[in-house]
Each structure stands twice: as structure tokens, then as C-alpha cells.
VEXDREN-2710 file (C-alpha; in Angstrom, 1 decimal):
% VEXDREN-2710
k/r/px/py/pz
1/UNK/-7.6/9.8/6.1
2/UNK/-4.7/8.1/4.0
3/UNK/-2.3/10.4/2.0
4/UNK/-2.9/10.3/-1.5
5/UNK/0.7/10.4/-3.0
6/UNK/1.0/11.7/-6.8
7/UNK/4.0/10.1/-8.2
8/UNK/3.6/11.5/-11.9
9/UNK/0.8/12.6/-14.3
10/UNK/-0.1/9.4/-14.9
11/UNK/-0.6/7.7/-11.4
12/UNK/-1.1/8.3/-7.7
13/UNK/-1.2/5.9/-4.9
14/UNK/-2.8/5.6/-1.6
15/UNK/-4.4/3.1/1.2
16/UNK/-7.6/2.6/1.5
17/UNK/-9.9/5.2/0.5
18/UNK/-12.2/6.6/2.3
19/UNK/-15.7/8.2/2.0
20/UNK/-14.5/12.0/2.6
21/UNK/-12.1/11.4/0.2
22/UNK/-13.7/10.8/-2.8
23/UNK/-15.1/13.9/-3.4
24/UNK/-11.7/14.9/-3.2
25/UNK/-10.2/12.5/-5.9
26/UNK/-13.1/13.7/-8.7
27/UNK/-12.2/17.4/-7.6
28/UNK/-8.3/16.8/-8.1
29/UNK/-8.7/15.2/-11.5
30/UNK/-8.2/11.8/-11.3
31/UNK/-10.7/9.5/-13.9
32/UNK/-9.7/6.2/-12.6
33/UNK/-9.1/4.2/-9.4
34/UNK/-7.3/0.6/-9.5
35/UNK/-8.3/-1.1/-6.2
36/UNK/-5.5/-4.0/-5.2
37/UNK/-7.8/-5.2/-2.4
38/UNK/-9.0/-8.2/-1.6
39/UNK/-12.8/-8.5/-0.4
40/UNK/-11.8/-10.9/2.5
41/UNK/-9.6/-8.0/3.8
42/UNK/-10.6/-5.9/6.7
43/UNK/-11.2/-1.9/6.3
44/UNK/-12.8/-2.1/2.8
45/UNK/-14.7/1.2/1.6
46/UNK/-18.5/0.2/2.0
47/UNK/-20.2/0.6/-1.8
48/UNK/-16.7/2.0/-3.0
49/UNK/-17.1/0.8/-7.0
50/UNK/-20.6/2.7/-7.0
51/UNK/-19.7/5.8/-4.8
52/UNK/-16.9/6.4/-7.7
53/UNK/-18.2/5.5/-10.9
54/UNK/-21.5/7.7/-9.2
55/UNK/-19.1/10.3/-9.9
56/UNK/-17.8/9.2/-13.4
57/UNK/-15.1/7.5/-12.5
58/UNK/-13.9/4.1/-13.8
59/UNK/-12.9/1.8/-11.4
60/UNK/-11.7/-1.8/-11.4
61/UNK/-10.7/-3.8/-8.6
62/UNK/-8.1/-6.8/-9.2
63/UNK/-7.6/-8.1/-5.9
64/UNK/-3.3/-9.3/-5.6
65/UNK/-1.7/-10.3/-2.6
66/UNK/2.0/-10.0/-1.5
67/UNK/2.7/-13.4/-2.9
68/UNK/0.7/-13.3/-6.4
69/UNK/3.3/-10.7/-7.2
70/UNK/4.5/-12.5/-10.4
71/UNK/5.0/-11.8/-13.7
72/UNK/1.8/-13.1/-15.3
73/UNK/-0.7/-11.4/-12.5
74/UNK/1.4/-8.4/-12.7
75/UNK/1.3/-8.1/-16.8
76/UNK/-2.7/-8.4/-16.1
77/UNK/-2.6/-5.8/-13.9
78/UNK/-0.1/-3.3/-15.8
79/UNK/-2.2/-4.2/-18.9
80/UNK/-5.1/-2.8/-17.0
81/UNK/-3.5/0.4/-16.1
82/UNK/-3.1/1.2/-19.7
83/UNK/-5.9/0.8/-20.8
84/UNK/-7.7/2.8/-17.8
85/UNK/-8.3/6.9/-18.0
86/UNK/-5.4/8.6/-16.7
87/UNK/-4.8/9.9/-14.2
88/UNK/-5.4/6.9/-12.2
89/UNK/-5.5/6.3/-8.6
90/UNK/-4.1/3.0/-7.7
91/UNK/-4.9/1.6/-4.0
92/UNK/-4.4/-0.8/-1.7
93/UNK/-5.0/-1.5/2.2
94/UNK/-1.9/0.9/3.0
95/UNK/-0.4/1.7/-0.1
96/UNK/2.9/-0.8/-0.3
97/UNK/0.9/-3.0/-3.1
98/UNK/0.1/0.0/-5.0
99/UNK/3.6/1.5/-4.5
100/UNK/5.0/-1.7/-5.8
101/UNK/2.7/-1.9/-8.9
102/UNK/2.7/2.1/-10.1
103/UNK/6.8/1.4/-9.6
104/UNK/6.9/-1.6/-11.8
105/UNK/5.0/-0.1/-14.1
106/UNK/6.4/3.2/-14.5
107/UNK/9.7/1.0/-14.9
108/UNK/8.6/-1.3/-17.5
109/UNK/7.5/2.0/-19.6
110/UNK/11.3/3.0/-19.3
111/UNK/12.3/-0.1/-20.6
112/UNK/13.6/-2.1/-17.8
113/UNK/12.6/-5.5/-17.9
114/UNK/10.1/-6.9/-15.0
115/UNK/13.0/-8.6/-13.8
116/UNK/15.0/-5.9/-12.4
117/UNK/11.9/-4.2/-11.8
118/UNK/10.9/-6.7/-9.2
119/UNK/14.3/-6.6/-8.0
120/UNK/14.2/-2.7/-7.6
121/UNK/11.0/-3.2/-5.5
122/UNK/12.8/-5.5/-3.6
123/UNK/15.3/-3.6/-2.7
124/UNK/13.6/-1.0/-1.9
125/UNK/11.9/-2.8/0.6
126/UNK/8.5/-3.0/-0.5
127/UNK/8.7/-6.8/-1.2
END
């Protein structure tokens, strides 16, 4: 089972979900999930949009890969994570695409520009 990771009240990030563990997201609060994955991508949670929003939560999936990491995909997808229920669970296949997106985003709340965001991520390894 992947580590869910809370990085502040707002968001949390993981890998790929799995069946045991969505009980466990409802129980610890969380109203949303944000899935990053593609469907051509191996390992994908069987049913996973109806086993959540079974449960009442939203759920969106806006599939991004590695090199659509620009700032007009990414401006969709922070645009997304404000409008969602907080607090939202944002996943990917093992949890560097999430990490990368809660990090921009939590950055372009403080101010800093997408820019030096990216270039944050970057040097932080994650791109």
C-alpha cells in the first residue's frame, strides 16, 4: 500500500491508490482526489472514479505526463485544485507528479511565480 503523505490542510499526495485504502481516505477526511494518471498506464485502480465518489467523494482525473509539465496544462490543473473540496488527495503512479503539482501550487498561492516554481521542482529533483 502507497504512503499517503499530508503536506498541509489543504492537500496530500500519494501513488496509486489502492482498494484497501479508500476506506481509509473517506475515514481521514479527505472530500477529493485529483488523479494525474494516464489510462494507458499500468497499475491503475480498477473502477477507482466510482469506488470514490460511491463514498462521496469528488474525483477528477486529468491525466499529465512528465513532459506536459508546462505552464498552460499546469494552470488547468491548479485551476482544478481550487475549485475541488478540500482536503484533496492528489495522485499519481508513485507520487513524483503529484509532489510536483501540490508543490507548484502551494507555491503559486505564496506568490512565487510558476517560473521559479518550476525551477524549485527542478531543483529539487522531481523534474
Amino acid at each position: 500500500m502507497d504512503t499517503v503523505r499530508k503536506i498541509n490542510n489543504e492537500l496530500a499526495i500519494a501513488g496509486q491508490i489502492t482498494a484497501e485504502q479508500i476506506q481509509q481516505i473517506t475515514e481521514d477526511g479527505y472530500k477529493s482526489v485529483l488523479n494525474l494518471r494516464s489510462p494507458d498506464e499500468k497499475g491503475l485502480l480498477d473502477n477507482e472514479k466510482s469506488k470514490l465518489e460511491f463514498l462521496g467523494l469528488g474525483y477528477i482525473n486529468l491525466p499529465i505526463k512528465f513532459e506536459e509539465i508546462n505552464h498552460q496544462t499546469t494552470l488547468q490543473i491548479l485551476q482544478t485544485i481550487n475549485e475541488l473540496p478540500k482536503p484533496v488527495l492528489i495522485h499519481c503512479d508513485n507520487s513524483i507528479r503529484s509532489s510536483v503539482i501540490a508543490l507548484l501550487y502551494i507555491a503559486t498561492k505564496q506568490g512565487i511565480t510558476f517560473e521559479k516554481a518550476l525551477e524549485l521542482s527542478s531543483n529539487l529533483g522531481l523534474l
